[in-house]
C-alpha positions in Angstrom: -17.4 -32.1 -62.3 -20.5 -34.1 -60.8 -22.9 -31.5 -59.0 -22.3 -33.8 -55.7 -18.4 -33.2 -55.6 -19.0 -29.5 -56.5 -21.0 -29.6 -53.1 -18.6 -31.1 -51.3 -15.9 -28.5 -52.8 -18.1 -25.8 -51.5 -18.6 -27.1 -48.3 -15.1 -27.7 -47.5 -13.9 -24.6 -48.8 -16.9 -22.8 -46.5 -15.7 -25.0 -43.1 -11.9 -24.3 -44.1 -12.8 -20.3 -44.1 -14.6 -20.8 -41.3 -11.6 -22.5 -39.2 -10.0 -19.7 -40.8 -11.6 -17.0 -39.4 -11.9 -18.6 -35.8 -8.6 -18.9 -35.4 -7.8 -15.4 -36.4 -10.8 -14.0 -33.9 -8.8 -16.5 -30.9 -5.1 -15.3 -31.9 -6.7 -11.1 -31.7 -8.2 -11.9 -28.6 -5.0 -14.1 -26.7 -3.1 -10.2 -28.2 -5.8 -7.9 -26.3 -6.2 -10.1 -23.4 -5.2 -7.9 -20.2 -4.6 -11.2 -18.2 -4.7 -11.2 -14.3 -3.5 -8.8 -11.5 -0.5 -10.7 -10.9 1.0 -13.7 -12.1 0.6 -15.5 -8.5 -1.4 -18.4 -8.0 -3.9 -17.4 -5.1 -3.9 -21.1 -4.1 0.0 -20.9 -3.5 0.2 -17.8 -1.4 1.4 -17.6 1.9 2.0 -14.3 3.1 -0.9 -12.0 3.4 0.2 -7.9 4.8 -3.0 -5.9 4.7 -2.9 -1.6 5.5 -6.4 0.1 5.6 -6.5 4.0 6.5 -6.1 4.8 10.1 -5.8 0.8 10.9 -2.7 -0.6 11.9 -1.2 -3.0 9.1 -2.4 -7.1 9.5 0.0 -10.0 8.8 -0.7 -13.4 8.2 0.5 -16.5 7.2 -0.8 -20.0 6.1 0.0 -22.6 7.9 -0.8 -26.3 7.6 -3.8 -25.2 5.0 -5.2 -22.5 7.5 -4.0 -18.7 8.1 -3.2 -17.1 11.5 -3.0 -13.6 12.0 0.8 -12.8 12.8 0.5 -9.2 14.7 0.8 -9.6 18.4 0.0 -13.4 20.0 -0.5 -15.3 16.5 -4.6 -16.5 16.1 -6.1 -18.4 13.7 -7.8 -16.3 11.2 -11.0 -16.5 9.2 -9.4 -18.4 6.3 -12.7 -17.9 3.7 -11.3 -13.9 4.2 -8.1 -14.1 3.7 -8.6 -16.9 0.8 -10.6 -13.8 -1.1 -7.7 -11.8 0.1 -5.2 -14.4 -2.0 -7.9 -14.3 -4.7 -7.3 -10.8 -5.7 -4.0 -12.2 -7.1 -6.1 -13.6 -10.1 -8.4 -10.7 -10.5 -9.4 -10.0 -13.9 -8.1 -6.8 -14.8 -10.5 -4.8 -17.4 -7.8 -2.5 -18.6 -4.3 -1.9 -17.9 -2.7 1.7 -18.4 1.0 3.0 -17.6 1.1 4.7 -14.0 2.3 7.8 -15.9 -0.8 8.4 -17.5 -2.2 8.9 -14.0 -1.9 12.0 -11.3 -1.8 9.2 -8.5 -3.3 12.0 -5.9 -6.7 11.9 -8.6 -7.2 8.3 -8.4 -6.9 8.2 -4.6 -3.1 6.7 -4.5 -1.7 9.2 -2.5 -1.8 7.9 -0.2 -4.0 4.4 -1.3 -7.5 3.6 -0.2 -5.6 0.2 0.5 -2.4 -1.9 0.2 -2.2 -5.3 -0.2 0.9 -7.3 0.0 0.5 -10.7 -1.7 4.1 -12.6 -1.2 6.2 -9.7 -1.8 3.7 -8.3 -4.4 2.3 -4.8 -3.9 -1.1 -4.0 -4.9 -2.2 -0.4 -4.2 -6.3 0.3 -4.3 -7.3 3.6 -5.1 -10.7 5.3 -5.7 -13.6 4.1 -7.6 -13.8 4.5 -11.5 -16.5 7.0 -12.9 -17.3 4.4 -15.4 -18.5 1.8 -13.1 -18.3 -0.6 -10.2 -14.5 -0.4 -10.8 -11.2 0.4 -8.8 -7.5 1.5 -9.9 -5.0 -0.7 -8.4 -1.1 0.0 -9.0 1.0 -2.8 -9.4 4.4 -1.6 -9.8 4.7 1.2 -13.2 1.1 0.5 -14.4 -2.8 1.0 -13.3 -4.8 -1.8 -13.2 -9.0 -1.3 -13.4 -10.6 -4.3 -11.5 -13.5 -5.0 -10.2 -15.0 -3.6 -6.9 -15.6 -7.2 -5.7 -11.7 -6.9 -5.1 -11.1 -3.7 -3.1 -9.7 -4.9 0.4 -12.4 -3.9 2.8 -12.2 -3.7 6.7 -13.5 -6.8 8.4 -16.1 -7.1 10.5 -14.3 -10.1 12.1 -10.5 -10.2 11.2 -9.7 -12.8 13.2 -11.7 -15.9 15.1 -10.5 -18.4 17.6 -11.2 -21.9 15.9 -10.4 -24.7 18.5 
């Protein structure tokens, strides 16, 4: 065999390992992926129920591209808010465990730091994580770690009148 084609040999067996090897790093990762809070598309929600402590629960709805708070005489309400309210829908979670690995009264969800109701879905926000800028969220049997950039916070304008 010519030294050329033994090159080329080489070379193709190197770039066929290679391919090799990347696809077995993306198939371990798509395994170990903890995916998103919820399945929902943030985009698509419509129904938005919000309970803080000692706050009466909010309720809103989007309408015609814009949200209005429900509770009382409906109002338009500040839709860059409650679009970061819909948003937690596709938080990246960091790690998922089950809820019975948990005492729920330890993590701050008993009673929750906050509940948000995303169309039907229940995400309860506990306390902070000791290993960083983190919060446990149950959704349904298991504990999700998400950022703190998602814990539902109390606004300093819930709702606006837009004419």
């Amino acid at each position: 065999m010519k030294r050329a084609t033994r090159q080329r040999l080489f070379l193709l067996l190197a770039a066929m390992a290679l391919l090799a090897l990347a696809s077995w790093q993306w198939q371990r990762d798509a395994r170990h992926a903890t995916g998103n809070l919820t399945a929902l598309d943030p985009a698509a929600i419509t129904h938005v129920a919000l309970t803080l402590p000692d706050a009466p629960a909010q309720h809103y709805e989007k309408r015609d591209g814009h949200w209005w708070r429900l509770d009382g005489t409906p109002q338009r309400a500040n839709d860059a808010r409650l679009n970061d309210l819909a948003g937690t829908a596709a938080a990246p979670v960091l790690s998922w465990r089950p809820a019975g690995d948990f005492d729920p009264a330890k993590i701050g969800l008993a009673p929750p730091r906050a509940s948000l109701v995303l169309d039907g879905q229940t995400l309860e926000f506990g306390e902070g994580s000791v290993t960083g800028p983190q919060h446990y969220v149950r959704v349904g049997r298991r504990i999700a770690l998400v950022s703190t950039r998602y814990m539902p916070r109390s606004p300093a304008t819930s709702t606006t009148e837009l004419h």
